[in-house]
mmCIF file of the N, C-alpha and C atoms, coordinates in Angstrom:
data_MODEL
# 
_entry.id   MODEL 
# 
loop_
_atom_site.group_PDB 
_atom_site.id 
_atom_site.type_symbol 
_atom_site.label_atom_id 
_atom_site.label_alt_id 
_atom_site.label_comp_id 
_atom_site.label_asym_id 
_atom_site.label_entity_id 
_atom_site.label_seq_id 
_atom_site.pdbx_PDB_ins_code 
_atom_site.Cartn_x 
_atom_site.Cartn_y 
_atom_site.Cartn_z 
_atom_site.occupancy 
_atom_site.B_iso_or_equiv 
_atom_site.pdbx_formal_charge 
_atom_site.auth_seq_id 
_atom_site.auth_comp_id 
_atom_site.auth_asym_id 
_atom_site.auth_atom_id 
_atom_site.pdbx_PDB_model_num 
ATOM 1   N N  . UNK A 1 1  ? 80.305 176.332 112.620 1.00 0.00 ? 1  UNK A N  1 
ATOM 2   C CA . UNK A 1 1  ? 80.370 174.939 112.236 1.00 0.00 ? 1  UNK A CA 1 
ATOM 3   C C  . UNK A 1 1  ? 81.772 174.401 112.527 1.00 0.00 ? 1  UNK A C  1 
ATOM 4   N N  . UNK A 1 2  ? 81.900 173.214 113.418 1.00 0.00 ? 2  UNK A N  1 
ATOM 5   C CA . UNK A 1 2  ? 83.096 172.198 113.378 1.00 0.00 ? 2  UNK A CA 1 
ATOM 6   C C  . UNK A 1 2  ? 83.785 171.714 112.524 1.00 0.00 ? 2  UNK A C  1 
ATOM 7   N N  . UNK A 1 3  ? 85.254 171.674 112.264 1.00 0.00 ? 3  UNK A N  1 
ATOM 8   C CA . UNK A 1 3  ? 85.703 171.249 111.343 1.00 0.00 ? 3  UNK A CA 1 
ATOM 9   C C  . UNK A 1 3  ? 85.652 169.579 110.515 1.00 0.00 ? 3  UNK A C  1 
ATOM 10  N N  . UNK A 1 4  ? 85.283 169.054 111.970 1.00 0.00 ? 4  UNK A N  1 
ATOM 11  C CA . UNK A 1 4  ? 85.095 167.457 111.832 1.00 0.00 ? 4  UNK A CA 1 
ATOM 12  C C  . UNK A 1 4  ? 83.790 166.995 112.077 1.00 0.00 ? 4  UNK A C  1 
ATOM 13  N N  . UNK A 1 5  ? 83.402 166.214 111.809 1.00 0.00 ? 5  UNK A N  1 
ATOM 14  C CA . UNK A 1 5  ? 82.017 165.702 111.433 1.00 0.00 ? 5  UNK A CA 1 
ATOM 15  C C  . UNK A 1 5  ? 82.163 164.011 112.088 1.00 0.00 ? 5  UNK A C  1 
ATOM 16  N N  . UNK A 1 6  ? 81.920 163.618 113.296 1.00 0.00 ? 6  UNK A N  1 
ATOM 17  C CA . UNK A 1 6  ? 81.600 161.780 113.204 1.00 0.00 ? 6  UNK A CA 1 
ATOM 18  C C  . UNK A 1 6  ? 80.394 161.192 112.969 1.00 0.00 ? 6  UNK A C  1 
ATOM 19  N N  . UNK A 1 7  ? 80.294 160.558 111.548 1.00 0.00 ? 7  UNK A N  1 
ATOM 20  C CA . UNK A 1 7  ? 79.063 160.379 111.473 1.00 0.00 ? 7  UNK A CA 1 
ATOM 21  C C  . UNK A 1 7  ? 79.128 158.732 112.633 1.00 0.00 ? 7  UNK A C  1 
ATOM 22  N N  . UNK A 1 8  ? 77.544 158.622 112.884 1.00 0.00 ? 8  UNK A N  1 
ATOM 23  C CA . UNK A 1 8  ? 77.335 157.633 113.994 1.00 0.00 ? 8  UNK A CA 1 
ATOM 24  C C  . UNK A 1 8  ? 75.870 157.112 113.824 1.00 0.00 ? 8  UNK A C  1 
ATOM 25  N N  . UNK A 1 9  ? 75.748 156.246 114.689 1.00 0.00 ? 9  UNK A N  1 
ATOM 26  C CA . UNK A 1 9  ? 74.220 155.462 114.381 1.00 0.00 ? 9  UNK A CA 1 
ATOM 27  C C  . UNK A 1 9  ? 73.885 155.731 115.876 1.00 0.00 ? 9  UNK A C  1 
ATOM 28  N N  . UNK A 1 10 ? 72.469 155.874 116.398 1.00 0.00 ? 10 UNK A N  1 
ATOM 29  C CA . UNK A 1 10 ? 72.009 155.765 117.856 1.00 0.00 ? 10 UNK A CA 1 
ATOM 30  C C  . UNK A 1 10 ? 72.323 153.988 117.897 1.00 0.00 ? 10 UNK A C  1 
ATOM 31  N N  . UNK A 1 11 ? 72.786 154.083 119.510 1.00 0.00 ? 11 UNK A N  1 
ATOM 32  C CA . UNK A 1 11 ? 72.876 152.631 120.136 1.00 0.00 ? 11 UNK A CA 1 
ATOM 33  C C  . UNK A 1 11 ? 73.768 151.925 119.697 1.00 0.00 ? 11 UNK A C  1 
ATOM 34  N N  . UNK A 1 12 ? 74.753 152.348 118.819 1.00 0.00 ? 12 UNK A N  1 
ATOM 35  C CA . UNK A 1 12 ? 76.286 151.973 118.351 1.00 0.00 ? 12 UNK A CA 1 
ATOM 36  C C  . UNK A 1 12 ? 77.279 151.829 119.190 1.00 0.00 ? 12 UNK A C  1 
ATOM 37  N N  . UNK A 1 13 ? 77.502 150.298 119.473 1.00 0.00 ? 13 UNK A N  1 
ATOM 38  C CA . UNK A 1 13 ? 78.748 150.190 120.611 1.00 0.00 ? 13 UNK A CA 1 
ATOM 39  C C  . UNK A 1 13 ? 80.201 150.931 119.895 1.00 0.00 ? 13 UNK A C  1 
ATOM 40  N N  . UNK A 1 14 ? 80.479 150.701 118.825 1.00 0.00 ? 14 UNK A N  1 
ATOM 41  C CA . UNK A 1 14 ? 81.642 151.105 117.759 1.00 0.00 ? 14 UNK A CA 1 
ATOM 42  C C  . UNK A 1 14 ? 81.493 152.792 118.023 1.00 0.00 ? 14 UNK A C  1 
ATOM 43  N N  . UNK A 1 15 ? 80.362 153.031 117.686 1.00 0.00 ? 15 UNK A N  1 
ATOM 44  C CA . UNK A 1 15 ? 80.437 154.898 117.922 1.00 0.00 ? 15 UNK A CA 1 
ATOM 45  C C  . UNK A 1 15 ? 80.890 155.202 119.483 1.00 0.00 ? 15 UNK A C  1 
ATOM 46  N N  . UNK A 1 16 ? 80.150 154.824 120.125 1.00 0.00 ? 16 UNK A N  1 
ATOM 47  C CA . UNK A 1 16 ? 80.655 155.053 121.803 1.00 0.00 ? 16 UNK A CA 1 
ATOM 48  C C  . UNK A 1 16 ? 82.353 154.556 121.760 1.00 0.00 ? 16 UNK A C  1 
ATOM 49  N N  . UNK A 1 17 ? 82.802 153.677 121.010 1.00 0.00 ? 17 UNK A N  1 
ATOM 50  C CA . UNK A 1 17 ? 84.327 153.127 121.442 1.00 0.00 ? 17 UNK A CA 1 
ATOM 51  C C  . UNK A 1 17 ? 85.260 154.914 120.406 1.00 0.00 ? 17 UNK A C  1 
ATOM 52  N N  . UNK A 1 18 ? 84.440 155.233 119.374 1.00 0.00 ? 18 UNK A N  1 
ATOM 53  C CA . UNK A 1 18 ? 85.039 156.421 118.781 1.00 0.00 ? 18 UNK A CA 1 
ATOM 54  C C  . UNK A 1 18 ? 85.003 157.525 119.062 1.00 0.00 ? 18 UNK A C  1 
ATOM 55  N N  . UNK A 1 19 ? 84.216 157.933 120.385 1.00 0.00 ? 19 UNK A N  1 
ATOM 56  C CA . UNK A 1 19 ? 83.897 158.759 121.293 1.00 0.00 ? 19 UNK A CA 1 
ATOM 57  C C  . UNK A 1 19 ? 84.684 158.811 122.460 1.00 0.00 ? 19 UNK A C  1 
ATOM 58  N N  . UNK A 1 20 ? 85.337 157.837 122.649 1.00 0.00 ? 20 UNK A N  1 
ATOM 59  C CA . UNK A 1 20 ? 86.105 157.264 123.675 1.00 0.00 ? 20 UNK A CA 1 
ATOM 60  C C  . UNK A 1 20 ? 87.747 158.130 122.824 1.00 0.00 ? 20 UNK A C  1 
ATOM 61  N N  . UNK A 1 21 ? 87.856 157.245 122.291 1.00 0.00 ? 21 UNK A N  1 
ATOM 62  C CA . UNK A 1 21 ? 89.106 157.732 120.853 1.00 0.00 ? 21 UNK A CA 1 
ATOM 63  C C  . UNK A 1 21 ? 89.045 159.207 120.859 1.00 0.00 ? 21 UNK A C  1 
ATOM 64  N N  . UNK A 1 22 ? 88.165 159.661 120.005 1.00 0.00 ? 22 UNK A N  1 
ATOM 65  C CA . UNK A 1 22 ? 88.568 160.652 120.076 1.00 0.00 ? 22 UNK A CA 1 
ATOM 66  C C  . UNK A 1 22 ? 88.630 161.654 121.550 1.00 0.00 ? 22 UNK A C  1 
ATOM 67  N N  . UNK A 1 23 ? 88.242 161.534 122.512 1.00 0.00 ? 23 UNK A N  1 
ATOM 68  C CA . UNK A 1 23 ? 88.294 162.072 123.379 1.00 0.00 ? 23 UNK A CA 1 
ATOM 69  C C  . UNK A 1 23 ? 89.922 161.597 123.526 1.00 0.00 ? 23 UNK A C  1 
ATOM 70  N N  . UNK A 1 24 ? 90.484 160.768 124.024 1.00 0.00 ? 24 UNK A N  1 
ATOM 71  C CA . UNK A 1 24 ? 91.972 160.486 124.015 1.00 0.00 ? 24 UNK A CA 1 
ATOM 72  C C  . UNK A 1 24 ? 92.618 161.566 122.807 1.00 0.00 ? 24 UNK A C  1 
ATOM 73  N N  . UNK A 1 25 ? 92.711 161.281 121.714 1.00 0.00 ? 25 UNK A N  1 
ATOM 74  C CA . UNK A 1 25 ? 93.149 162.049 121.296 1.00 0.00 ? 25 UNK A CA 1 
ATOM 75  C C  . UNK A 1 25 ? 93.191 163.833 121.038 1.00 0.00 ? 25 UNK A C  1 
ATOM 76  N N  . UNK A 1 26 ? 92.373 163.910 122.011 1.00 0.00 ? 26 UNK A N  1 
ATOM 77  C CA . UNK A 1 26 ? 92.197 165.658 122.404 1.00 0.00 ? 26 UNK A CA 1 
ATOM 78  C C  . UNK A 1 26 ? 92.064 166.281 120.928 1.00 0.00 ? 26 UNK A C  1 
ATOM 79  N N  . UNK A 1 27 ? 90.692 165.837 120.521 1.00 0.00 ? 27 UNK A N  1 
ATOM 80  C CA . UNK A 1 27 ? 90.076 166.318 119.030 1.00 0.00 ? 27 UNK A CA 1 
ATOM 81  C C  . UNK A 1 27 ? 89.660 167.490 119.255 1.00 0.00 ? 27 UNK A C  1 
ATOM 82  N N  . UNK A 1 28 ? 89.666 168.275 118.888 1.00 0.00 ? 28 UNK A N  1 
ATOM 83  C CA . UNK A 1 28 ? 89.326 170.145 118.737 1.00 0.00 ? 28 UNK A CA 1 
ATOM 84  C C  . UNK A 1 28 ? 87.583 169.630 118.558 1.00 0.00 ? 28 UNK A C  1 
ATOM 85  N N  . UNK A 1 29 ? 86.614 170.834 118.823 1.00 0.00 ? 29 UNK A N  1 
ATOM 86  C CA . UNK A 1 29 ? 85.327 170.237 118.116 1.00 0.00 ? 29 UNK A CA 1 
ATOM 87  C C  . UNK A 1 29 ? 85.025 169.884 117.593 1.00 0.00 ? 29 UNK A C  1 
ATOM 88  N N  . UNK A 1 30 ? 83.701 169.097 117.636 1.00 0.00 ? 30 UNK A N  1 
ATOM 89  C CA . UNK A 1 30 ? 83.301 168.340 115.919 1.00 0.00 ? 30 UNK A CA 1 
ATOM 90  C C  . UNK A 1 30 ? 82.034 168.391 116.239 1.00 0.00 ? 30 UNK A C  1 
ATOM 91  N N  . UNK A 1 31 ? 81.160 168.177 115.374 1.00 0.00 ? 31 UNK A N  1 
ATOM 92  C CA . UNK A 1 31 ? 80.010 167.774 115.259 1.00 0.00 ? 31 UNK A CA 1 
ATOM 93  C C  . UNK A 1 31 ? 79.576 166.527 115.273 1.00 0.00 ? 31 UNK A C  1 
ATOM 94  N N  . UNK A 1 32 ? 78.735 165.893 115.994 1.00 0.00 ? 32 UNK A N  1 
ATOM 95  C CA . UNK A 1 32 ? 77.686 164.595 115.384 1.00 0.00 ? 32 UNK A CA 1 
ATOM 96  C C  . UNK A 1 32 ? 77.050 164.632 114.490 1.00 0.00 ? 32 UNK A C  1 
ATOM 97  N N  . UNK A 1 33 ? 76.825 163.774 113.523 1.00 0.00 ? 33 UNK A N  1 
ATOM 98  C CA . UNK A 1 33 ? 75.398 163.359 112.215 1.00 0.00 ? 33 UNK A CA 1 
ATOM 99  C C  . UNK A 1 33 ? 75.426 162.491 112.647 1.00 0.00 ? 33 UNK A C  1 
ATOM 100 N N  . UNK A 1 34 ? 73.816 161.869 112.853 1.00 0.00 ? 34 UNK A N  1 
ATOM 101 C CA . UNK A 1 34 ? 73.095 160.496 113.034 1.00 0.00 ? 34 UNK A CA 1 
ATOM 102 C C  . UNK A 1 34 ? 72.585 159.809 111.850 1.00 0.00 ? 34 UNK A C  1 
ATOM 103 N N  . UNK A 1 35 ? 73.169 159.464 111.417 1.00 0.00 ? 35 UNK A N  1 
ATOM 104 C CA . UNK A 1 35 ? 73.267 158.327 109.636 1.00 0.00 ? 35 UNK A CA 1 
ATOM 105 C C  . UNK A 1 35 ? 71.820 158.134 109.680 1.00 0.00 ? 35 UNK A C  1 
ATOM 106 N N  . UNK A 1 36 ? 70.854 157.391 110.776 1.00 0.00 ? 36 UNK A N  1 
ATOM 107 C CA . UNK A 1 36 ? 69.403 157.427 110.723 1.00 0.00 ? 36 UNK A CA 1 
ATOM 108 C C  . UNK A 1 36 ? 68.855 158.099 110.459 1.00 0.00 ? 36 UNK A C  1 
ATOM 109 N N  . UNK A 1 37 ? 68.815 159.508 110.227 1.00 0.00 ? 37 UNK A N  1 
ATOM 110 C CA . UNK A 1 37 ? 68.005 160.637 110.204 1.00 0.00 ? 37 UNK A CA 1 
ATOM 111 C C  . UNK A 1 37 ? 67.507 160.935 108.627 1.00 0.00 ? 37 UNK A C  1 
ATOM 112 N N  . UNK A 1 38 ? 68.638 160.118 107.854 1.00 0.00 ? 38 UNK A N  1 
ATOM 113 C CA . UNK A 1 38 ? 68.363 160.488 106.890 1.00 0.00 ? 38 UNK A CA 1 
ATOM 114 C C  . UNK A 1 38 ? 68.700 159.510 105.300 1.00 0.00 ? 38 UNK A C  1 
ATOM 115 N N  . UNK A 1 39 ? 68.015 159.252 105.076 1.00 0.00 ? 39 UNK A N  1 
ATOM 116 C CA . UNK A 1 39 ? 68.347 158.525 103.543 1.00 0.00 ? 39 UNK A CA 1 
ATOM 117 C C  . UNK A 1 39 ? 69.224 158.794 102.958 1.00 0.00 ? 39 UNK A C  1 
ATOM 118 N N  . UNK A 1 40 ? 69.600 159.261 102.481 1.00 0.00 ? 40 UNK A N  1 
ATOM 119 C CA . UNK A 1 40 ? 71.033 159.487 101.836 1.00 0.00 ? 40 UNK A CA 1 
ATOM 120 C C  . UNK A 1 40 ? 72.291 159.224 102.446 1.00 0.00 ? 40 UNK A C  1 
ATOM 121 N N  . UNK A 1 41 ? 72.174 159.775 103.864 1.00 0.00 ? 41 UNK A N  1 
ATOM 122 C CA . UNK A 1 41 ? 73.528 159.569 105.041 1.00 0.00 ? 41 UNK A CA 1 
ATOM 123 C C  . UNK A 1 41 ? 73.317 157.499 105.077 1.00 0.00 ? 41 UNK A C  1 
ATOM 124 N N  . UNK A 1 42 ? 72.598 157.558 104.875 1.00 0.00 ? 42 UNK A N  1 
ATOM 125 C CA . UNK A 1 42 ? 72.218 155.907 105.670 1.00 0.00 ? 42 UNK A CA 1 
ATOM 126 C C  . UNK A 1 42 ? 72.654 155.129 104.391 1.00 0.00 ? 42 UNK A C  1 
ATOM 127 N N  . UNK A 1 43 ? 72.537 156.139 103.316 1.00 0.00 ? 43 UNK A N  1 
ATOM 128 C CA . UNK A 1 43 ? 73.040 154.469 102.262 1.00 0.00 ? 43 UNK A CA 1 
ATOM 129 C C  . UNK A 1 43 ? 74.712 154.724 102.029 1.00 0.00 ? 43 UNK A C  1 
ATOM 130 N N  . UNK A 1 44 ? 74.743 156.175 102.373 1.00 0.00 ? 44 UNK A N  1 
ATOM 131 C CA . UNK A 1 44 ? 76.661 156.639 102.090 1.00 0.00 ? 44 UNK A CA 1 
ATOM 132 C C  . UNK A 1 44 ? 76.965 155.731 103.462 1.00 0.00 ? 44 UNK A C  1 
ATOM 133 N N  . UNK A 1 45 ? 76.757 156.254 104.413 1.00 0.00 ? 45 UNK A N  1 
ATOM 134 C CA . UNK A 1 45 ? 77.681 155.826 105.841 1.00 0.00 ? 45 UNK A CA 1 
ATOM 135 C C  . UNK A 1 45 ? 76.847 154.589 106.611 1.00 0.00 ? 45 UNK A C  1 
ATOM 136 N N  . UNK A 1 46 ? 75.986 154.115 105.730 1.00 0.00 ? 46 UNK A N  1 
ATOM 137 C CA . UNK A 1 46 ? 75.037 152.920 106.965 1.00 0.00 ? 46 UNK A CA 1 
ATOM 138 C C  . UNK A 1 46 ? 76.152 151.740 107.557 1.00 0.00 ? 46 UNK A C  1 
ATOM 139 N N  . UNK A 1 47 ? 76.484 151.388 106.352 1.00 0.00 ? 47 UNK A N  1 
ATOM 140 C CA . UNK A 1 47 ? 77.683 150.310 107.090 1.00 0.00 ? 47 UNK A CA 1 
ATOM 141 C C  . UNK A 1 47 ? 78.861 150.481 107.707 1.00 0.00 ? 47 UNK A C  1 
ATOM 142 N N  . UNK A 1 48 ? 79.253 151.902 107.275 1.00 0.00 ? 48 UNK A N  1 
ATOM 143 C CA . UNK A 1 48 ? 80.524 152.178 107.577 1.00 0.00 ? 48 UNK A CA 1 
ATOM 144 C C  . UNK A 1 48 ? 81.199 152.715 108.618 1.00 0.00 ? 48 UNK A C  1 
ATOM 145 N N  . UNK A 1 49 ? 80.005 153.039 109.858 1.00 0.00 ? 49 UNK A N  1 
ATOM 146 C CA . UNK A 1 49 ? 79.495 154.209 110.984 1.00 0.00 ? 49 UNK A CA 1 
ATOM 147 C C  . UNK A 1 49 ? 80.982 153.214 111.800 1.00 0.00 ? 49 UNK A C  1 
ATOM 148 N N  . UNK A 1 50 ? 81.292 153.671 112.830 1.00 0.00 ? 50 UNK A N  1 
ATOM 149 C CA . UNK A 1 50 ? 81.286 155.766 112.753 1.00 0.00 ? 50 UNK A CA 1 
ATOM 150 C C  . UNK A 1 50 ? 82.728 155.702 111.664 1.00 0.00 ? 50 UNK A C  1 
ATOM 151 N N  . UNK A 1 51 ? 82.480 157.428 111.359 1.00 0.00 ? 51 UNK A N  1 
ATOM 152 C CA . UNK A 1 51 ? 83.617 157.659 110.231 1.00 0.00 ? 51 UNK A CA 1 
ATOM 153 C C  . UNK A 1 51 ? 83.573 159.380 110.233 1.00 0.00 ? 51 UNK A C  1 
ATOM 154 N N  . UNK A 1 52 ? 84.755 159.601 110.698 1.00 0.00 ? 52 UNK A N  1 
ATOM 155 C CA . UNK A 1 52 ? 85.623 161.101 111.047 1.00 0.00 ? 52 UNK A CA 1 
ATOM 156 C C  . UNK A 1 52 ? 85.452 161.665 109.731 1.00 0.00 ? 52 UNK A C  1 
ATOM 157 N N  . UNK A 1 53 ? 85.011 162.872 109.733 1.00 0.00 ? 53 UNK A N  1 
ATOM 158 C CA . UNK A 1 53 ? 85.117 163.505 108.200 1.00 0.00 ? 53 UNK A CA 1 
ATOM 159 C C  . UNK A 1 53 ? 85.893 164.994 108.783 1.00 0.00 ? 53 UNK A C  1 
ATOM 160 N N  . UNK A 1 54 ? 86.210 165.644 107.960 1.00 0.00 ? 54 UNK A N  1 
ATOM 161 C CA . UNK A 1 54 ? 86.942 166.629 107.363 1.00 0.00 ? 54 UNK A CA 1 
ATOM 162 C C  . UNK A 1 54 ? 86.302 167.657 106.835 1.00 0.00 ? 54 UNK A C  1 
ATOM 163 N N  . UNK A 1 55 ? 85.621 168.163 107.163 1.00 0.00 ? 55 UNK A N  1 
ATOM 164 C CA . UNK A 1 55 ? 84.963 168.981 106.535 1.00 0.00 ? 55 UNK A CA 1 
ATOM 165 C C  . UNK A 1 55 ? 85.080 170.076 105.551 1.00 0.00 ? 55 UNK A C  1 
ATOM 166 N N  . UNK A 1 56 ? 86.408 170.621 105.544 1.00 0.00 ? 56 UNK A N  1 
ATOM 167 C CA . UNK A 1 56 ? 86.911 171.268 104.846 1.00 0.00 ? 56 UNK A CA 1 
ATOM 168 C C  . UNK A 1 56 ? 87.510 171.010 103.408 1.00 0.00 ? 56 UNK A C  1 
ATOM 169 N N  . UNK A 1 57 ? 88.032 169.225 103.707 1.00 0.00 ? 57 UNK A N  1 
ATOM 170 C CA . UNK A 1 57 ? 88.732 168.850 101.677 1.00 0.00 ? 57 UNK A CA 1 
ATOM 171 C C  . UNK A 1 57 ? 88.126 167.485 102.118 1.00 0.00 ? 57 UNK A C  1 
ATOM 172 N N  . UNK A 1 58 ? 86.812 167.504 102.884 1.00 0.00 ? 58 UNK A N  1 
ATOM 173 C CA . UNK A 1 58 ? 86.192 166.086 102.383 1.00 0.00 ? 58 UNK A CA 1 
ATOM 174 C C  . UNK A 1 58 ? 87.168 164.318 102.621 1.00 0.00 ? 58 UNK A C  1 
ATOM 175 N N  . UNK A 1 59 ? 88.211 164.838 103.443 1.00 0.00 ? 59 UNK A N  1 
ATOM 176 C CA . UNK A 1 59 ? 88.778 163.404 104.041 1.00 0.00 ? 59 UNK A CA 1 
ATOM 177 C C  . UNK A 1 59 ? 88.041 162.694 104.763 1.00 0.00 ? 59 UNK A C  1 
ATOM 178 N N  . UNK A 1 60 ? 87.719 161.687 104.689 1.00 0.00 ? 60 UNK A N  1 
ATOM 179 C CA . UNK A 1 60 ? 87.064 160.674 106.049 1.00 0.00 ? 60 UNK A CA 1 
ATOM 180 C C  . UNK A 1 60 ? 88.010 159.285 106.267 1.00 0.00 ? 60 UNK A C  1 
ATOM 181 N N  . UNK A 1 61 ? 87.977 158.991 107.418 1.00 0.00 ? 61 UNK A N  1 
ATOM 182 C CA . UNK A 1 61 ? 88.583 158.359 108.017 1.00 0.00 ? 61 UNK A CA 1 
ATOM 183 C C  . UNK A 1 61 ? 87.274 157.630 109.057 1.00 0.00 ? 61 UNK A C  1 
ATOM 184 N N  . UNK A 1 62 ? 87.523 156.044 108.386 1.00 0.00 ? 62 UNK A N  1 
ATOM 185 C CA . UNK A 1 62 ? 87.215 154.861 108.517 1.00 0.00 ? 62 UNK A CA 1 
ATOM 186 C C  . UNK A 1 62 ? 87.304 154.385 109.867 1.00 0.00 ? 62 UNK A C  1 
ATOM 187 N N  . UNK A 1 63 ? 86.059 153.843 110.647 1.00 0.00 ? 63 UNK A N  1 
ATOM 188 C CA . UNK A 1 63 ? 86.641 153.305 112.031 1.00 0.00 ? 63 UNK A CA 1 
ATOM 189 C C  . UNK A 1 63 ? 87.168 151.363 111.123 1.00 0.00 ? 63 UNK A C  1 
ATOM 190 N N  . UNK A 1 64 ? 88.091 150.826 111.859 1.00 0.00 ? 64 UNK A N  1 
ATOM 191 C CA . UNK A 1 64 ? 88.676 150.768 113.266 1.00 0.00 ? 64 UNK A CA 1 
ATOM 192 C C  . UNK A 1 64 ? 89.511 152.082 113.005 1.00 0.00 ? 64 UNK A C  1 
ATOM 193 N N  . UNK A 1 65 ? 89.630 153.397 113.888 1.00 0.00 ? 65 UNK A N  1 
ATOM 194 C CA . UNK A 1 65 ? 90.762 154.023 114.263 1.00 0.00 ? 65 UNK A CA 1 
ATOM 195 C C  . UNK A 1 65 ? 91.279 154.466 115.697 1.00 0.00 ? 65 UNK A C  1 
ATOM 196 N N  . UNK A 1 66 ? 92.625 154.333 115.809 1.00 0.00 ? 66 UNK A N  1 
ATOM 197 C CA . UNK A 1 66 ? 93.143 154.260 117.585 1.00 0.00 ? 66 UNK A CA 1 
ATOM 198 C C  . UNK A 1 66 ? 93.440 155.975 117.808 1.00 0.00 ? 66 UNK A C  1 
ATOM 199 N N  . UNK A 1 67 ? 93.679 156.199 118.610 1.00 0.00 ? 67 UNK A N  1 
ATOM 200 C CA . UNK A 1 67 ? 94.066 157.797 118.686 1.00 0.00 ? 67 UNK A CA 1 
ATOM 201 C C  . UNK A 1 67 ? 95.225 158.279 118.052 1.00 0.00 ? 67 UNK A C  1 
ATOM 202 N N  . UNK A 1 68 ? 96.471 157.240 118.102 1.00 0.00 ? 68 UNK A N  1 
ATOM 203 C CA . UNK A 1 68 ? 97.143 158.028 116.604 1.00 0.00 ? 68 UNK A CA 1 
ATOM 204 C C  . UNK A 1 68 ? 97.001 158.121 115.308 1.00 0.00 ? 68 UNK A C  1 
ATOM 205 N N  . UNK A 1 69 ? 95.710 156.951 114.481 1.00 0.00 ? 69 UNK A N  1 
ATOM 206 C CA . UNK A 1 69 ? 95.405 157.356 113.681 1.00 0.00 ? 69 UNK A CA 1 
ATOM 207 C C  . UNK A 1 69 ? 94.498 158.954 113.356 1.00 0.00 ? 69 UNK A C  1 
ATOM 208 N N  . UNK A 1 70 ? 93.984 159.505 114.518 1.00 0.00 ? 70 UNK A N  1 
ATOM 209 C CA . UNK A 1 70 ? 92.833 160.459 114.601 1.00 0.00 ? 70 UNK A CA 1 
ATOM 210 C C  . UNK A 1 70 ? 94.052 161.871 114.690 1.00 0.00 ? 70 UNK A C  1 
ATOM 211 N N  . UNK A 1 71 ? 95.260 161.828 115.670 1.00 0.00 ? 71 UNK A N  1 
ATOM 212 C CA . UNK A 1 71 ? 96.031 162.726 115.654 1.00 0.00 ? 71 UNK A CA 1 
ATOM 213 C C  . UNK A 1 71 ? 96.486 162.756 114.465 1.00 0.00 ? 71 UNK A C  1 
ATOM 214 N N  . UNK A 1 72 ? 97.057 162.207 113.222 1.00 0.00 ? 72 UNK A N  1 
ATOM 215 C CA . UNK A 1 72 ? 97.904 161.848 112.226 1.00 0.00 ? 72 UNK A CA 1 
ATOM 216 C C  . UNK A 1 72 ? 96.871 162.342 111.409 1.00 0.00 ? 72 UNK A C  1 
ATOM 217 N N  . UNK A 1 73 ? 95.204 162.169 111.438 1.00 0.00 ? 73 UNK A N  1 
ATOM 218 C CA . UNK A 1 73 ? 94.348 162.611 110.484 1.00 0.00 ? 73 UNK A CA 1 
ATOM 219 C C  . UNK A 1 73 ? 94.297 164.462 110.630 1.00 0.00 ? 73 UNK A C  1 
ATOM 220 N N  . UNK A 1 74 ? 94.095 164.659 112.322 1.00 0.00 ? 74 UNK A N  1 
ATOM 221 C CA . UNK A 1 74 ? 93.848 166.270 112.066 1.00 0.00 ? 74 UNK A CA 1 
ATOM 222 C C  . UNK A 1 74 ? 95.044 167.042 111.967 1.00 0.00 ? 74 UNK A C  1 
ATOM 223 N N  . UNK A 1 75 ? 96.285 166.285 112.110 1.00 0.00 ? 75 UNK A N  1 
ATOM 224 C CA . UNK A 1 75 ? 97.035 167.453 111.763 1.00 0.00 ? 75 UNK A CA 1 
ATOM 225 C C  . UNK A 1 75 ? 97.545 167.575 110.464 1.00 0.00 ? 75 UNK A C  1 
ATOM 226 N N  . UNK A 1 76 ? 96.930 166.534 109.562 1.00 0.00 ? 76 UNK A N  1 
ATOM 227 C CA . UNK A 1 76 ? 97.393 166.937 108.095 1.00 0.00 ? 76 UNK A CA 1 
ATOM 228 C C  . UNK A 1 76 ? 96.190 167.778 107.614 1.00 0.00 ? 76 UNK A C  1 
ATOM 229 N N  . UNK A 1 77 ? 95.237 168.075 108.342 1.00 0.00 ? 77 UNK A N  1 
ATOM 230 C CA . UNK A 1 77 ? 94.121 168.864 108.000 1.00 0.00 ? 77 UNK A CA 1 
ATOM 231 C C  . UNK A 1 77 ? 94.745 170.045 107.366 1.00 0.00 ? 77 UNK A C  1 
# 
């Protein structure tokens, strides 16, 4: 399992622009969750997509984020 988690919606211009991001910022692996898949993800993250999680102490990080916010997030991991 990946340390980071982006949750995302299918057909999300905002997720594709955080896909973009994090690729710039040369993110170590992560996983996708699709907020649709599931009721619970959809009422935590429905509005809030996409949003970087942490998997380890539960940080998430909010889009709008640019690639130094995403570097500044994993290295306080």
């Amino acid at each position: 399992m990946a340390q980071f988690v982006l949750y995302q919606r299918d057909y999300c211009h905002l997720c594709d622009q955080a896909l973009a991001v994090l690729a710039q910022a040369r993110l170590p692996e992560f996983d996708s969750v699709w907020v649709d898949d599931s009721h619970e993800l959809e009422d935590r993250y429905g509005t809030r997509v996409p949003v970087l999680r942490d998997v380890r102490d539960g940080r998430e990080l909010d889009w709008p984020f640019d690639e130094t916010a995403v570097r500044d997030f994993i290295e306080h991991a």
